[in-house]
C-alpha positions, 0 to 999 in steps of 0.5 A: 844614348844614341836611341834616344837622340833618334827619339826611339823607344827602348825595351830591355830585358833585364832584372828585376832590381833598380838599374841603369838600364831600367831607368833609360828604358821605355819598357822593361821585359822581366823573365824569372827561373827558379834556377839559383845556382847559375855560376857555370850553366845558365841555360835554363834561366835565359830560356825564358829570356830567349823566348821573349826575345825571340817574340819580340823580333819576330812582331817588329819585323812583322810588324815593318814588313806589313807596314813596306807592304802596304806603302807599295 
């Protein structure tokens, strides 16, 4: 996997069940909906995926752009 050959960390969103992408993964972000029925609308049960999403990039870009400033 090529963002472990560059020795990164990787955080994925994913299910709650024991998965590939679990085990390669340095961190696992969970989100859960009470929706069941998602075969054709799921857009209420990626909201909270979408959130965490979100989240995430607006800290790591933060985060590198703190970092750029204060090399400067």
């Amino acid at each position: 996997m090529i963002v472990k050959a560059r020795r990164n960390r990787l955080i994925s969103v994913t299910a709650f069940n024991n998965n590939e992408l679990n085990r390669l993964s340095d961190h696992c972000l969970y989100c859960s909906t009470d929706d069941v029925h998602t075969e054709s609308d799921d857009t209420i049960s990626r909201s909270g995926m979408m959130i965490v999403a979100d989240l995430l990039l607006h800290y790591i870009r933060e985060e590198k752009y703190n970092k750029e400033r204060l090399h400067k």
